[in-house]
C-alpha positions in Angstrom: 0.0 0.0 0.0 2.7 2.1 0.9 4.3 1.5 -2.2 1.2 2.3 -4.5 0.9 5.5 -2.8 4.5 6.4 -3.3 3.8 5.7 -7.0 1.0 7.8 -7.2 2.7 10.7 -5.5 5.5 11.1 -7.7 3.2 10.2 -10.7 0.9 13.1 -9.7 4.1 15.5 -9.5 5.4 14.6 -12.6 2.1 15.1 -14.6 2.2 18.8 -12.0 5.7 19.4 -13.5 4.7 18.8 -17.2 2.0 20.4 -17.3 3.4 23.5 -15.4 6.1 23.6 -18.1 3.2 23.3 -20.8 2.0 26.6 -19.7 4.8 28.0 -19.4 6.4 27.4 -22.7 2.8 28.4 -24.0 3.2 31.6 -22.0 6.8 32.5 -23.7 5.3 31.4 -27.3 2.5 33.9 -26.3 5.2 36.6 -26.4 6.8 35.8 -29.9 4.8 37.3 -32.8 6.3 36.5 -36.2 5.2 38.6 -38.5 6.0 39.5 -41.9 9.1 41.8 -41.7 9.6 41.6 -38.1 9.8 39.1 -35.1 7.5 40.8 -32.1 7.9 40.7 -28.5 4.8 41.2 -26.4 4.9 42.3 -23.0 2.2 43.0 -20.3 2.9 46.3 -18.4 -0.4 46.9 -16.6 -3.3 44.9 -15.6 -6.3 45.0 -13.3 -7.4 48.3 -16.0 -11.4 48.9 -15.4 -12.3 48.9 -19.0 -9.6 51.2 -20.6 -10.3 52.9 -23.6 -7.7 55.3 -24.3 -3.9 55.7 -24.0 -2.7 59.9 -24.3 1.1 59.8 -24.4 2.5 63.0 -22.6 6.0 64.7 -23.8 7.9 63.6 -20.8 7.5 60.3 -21.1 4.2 59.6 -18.8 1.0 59.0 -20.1 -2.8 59.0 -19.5 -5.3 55.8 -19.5 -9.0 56.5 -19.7 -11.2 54.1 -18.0 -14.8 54.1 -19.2 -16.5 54.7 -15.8 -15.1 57.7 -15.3 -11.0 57.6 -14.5 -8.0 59.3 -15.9 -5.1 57.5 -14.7 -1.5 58.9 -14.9 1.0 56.3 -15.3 4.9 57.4 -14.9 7.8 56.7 -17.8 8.4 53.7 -15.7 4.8 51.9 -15.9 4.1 52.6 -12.5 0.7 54.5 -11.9 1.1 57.0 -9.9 -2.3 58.5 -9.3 -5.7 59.2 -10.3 -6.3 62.7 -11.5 -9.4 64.2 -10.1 -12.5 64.9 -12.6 -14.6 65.8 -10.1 -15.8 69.1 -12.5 -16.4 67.5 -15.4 -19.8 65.7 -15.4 -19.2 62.5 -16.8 -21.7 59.6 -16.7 -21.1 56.2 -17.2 -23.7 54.2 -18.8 -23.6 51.6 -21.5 -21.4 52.3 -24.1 -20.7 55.9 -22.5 -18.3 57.0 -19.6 -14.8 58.6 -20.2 -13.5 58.3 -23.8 -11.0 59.6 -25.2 -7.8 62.0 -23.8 -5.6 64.0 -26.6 -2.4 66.2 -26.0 -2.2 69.3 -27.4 0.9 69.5 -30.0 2.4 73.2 -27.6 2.0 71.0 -24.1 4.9 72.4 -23.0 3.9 76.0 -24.0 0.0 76.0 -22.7 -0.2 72.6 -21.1 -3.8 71.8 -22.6 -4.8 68.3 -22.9 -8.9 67.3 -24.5 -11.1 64.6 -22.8 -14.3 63.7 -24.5 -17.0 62.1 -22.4 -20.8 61.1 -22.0 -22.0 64.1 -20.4 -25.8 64.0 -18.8 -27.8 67.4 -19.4 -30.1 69.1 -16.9 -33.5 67.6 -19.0 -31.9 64.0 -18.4 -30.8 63.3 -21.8 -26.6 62.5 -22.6 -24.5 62.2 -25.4 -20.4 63.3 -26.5 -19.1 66.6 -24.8 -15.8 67.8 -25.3 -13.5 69.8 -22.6 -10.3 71.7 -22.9 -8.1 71.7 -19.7 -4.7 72.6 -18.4 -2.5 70.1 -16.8 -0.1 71.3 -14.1 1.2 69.7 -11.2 -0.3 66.4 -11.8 -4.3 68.2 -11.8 -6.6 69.5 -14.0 -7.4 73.1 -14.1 -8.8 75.9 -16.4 -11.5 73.7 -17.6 -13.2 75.0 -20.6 -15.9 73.2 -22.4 -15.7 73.1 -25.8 -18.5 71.0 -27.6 -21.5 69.5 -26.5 -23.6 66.8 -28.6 -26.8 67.9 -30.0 -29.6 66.8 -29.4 -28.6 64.6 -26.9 -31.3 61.1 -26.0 -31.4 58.3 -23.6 -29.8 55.7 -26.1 -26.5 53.6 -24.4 -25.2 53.2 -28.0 -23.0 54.7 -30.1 -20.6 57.8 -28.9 -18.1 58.0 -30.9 -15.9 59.9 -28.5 -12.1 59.5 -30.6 -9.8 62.7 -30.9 -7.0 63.7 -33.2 -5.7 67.2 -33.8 -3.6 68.2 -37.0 -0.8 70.2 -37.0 -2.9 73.5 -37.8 -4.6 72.9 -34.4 -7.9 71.8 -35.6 -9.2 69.1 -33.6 -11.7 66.3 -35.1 -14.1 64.8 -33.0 -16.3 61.8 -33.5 -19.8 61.3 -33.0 -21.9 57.5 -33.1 -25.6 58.2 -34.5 -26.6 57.3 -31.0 -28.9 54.2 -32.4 -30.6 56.4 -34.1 -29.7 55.4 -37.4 -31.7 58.5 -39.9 -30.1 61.0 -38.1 -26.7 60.1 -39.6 -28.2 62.1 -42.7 -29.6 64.9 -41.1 -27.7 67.8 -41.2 -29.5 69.4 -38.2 -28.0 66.7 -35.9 -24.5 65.9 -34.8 -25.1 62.0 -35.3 -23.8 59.9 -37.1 -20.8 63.1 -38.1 -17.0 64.1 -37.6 -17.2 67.9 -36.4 -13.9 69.8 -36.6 -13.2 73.0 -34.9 -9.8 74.8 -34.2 -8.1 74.9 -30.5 -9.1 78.2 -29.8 -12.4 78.1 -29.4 -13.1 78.7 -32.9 -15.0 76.9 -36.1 -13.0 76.9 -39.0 -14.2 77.9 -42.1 -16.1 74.5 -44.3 -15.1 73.6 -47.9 -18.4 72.0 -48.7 -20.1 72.3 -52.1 -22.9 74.8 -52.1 -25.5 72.8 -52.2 -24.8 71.6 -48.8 -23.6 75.0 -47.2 -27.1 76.6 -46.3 -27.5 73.2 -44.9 -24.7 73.6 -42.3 -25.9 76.9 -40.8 -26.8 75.5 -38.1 -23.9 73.0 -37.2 -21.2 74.3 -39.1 -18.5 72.2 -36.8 -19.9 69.3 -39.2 -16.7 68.0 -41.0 -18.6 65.2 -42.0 -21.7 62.6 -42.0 -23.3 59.6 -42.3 -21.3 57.4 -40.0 -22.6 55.2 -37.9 -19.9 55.0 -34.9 -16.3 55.4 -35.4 -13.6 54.1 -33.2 -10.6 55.2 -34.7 -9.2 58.0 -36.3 -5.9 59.5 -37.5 -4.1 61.6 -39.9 -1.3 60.6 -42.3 2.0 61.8 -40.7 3.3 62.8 -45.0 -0.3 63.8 -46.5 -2.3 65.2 -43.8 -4.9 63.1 -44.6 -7.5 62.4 -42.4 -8.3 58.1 -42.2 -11.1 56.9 -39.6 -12.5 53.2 -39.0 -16.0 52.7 -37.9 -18.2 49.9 -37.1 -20.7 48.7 -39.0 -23.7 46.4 -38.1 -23.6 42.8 -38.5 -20.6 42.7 -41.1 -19.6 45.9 -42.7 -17.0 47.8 -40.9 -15.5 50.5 -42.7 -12.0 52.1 -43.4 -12.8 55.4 -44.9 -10.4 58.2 -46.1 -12.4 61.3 -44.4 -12.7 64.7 -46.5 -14.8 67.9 -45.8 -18.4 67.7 -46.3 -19.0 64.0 -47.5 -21.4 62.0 -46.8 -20.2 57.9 -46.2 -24.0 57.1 -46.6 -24.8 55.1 -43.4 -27.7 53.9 -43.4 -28.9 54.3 -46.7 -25.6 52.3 -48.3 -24.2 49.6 -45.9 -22.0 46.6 -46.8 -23.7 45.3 -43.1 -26.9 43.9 -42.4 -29.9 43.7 -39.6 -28.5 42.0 -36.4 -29.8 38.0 -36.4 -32.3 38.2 -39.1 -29.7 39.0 -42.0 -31.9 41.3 -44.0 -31.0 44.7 -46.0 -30.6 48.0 -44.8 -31.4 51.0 -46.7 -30.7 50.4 -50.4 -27.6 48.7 -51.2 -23.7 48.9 -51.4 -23.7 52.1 -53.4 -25.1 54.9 -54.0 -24.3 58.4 -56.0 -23.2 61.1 -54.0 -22.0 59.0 -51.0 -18.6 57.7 -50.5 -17.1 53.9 -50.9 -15.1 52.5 -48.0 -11.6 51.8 -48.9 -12.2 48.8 -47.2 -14.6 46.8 -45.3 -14.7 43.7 -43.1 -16.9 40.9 -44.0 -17.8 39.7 -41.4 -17.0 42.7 -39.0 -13.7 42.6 -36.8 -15.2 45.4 -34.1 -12.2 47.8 -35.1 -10.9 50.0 -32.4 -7.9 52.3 -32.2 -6.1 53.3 -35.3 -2.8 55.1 -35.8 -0.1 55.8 -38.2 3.2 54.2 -37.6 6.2 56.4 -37.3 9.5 57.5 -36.1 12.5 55.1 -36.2 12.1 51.8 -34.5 9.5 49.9 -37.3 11.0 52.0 -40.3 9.8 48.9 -42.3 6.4 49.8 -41.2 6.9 53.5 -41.9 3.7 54.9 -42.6 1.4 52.0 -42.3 -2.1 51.8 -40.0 -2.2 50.3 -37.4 -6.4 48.9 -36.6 -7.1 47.4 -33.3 -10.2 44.7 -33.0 -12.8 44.2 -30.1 -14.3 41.0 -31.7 -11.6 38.5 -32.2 -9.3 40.7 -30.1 -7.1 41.4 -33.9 -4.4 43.3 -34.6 -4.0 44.5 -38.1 -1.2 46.2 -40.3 -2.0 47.8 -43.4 -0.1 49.7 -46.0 -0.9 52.7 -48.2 -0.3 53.8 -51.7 -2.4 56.4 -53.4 -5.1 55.8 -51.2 -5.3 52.2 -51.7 -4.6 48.9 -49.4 -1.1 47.9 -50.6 -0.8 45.2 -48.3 -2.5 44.0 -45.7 -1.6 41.9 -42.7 -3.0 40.4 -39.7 -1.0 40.5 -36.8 -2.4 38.5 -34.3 -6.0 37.7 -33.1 -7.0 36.1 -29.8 -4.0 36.6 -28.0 -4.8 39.5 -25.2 -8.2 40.0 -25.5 -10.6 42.8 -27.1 -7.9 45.4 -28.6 -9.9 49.1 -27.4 -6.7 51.4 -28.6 -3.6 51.1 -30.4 -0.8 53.7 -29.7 2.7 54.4 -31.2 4.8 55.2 -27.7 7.5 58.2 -27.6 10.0 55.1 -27.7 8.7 54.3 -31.0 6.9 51.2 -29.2 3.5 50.4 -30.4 1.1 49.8 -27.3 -2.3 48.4 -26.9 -5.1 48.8 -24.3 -7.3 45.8 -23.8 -10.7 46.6 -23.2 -12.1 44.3 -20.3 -12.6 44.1 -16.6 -9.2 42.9 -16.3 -7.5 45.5 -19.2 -4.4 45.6 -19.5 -1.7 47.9 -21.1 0.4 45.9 -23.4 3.5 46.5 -25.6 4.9 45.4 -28.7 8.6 45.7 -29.1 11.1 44.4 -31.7 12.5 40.8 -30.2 16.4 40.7 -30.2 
């Protein structure tokens, strides 16, 4: 007896051993991504993140993450957080889809210190939707808090925000805005849904290049860059051209990658390459349609993108240029290159592998860095492996 149980001790260890070595040499695999033109190493920085949505690097070297129910989190140059910055003053409800979105650094930080937060903001009548603020940060808080759009009109819908930031280097800043659920209001001009507003830093609206028929129809919103979106995720502009590229999600198949220009219209939901949730039927009148714009490229079925930026600087100089798209579905990351406005190449990165991918970030190291978007997030980054 005492033999049989001295057998099944060490038998039990050894299974204890191999499989902790399983998981183990599955967890340093898990690191390695082979791509293409580069071998990736894969490191987890942060975790226990409530849901992050957005990383804001600062020029030091620290950084912001967003959390959707409502925390800005400053993290040092060393990955350590080092505190929670107080948003006591800006009225940001977290409900559904909505909360704390997106946090962008103006391009003279070290001249005026403002940073932009977007957010779910409640009104007095009950009602929320996307607000904008422009603050100063000094000595690790928040401070001359200026508010700088609000969503109009605003509803009870969870759905569709929007909420991403990116500001050119002529300080206009881009903005953008879900249709709320609300799909027909992505074509009305009277209503921020569904659109990209622009306006400059200062307060100001910058003058539209739209076509004439359209201008009398702007009067109202003149902000309105453009329409007839139904909820991007991700936009940036070209570090060479200035172009302006966004990613949004479409219904059930149909995500877009769109090339975004002044005053047109990228015709959800009258064209869609997506259709009704569970019953699979059309929505609004096709694929195409005159006057409204093609993706450059959709996802059949839909990948859930999230976060988008433009490689550049001097660590993936093979990548120079190239998108990067994040994926909440399948948790994908996905390169693609450019030429004339055209998908060049495209290549998947990874999928399943961290989780659902909220933002994608190019670091001041020249490090690309993801945020996974879960009750568990954490902040993750790619280097190149020696």
């Amino acid at each position: 007896m005492l033999l049989l149980s001295l057998r099944l001790f060490f038998t039990l260890v050894s299974v204890a051993f191999m499989v902790s070595n399983l998981f183990a040499d599955e967890n340093k695999l898990n690191k390695i991504i082979k791509t293409k033109l580069y071998t990736l190493k894969a490191e987890t920085l942060l975790t226990g993140l409530k849901h992050p949505w957005c990383i804001g690097f600062l020029p030091n070297g620290a950084f912001f993450i967003t959390e959707r129910e409502g925390n800005l989190i400053l993290v040092d140059s060393s990955f350590r957080i080092k505190k929670n910055i107080s948003l006591d003053s800006i009225p940001i409800y977290a409900r559904g889809q909505g909360g704390l979105f997106d946090v962008a650094i103006d391009q003279n930080f070290d001249e005026n210190s403002y940073v932009y937060i977007s957010y779910n903001g409640k009104s007095g009548n009950g009602n929320w939707g996307t607000e904008l603020v422009r603050a100063k940060f000094l000595n690790d808080r928040l401070s001359d808090i200026t508010v700088l759009f609000k969503m109009q009109p605003k509803s009870r819908s969870n759905h569709h925000f929007g909420g991403r930031i990116v500001l050119n280097k002529q300080d206009e800043l881009f903005l953008t805005l879900g249709d709320r659920g609300k799909k027909e209001e992505a074509q009305l001009l009277s209503s921020h849904h569904g659109s990209i507003v622009r306006m400059n830093t200062n307060e100001t609206i910058p003058k539209n290049t739209l076509i004439e028929a359209q201008k009398q129809q702007f009067t109202k919103f003149s902000e309105i860059f453009s329409f007839g979106h139904r909820n991007v995720q991700g936009i940036a502009i070209h570090p060479v051209t200035s172009e302006i590229w966004a990613h949004e999600h479409g219904p059930q198949g149909g995500d877009e990658l769109n090339l975004i220009q002044s005053g047109k219209n990228y015709g959800w939901p009258v064209i869609t390459y997506g259709v009704n949730y569970i019953i699979g039927t059309m929505i609004g009148e096709g694929t195409k349609k005159k006057g409204m714009e093609q993706p450059i490229f959709t996802w059949i079925p839909s990948i859930g993108t999230s976060g988008l930026t433009f490689i550049s600087g001097n660590t993936f100089t093979k990548w120079d240029n190239n998108l990067l798209i994040g994926g909440l579905k399948n948790g994908h990351l996905i390169r693609v290159a450019l030429k004339e406005n055209r998908i060049l190449e495209y290549e998947e990165i990874f999928q399943n592998r961290f989780g659902r991918i909220r933002d994608v970030r190019i670091g001041k190291d020249g490090n690309i860095y993801l945020l996974t978007d879960e009750s568990n997030g954490k902040l993750i980054r790619l280097s190149i492996a020696n």
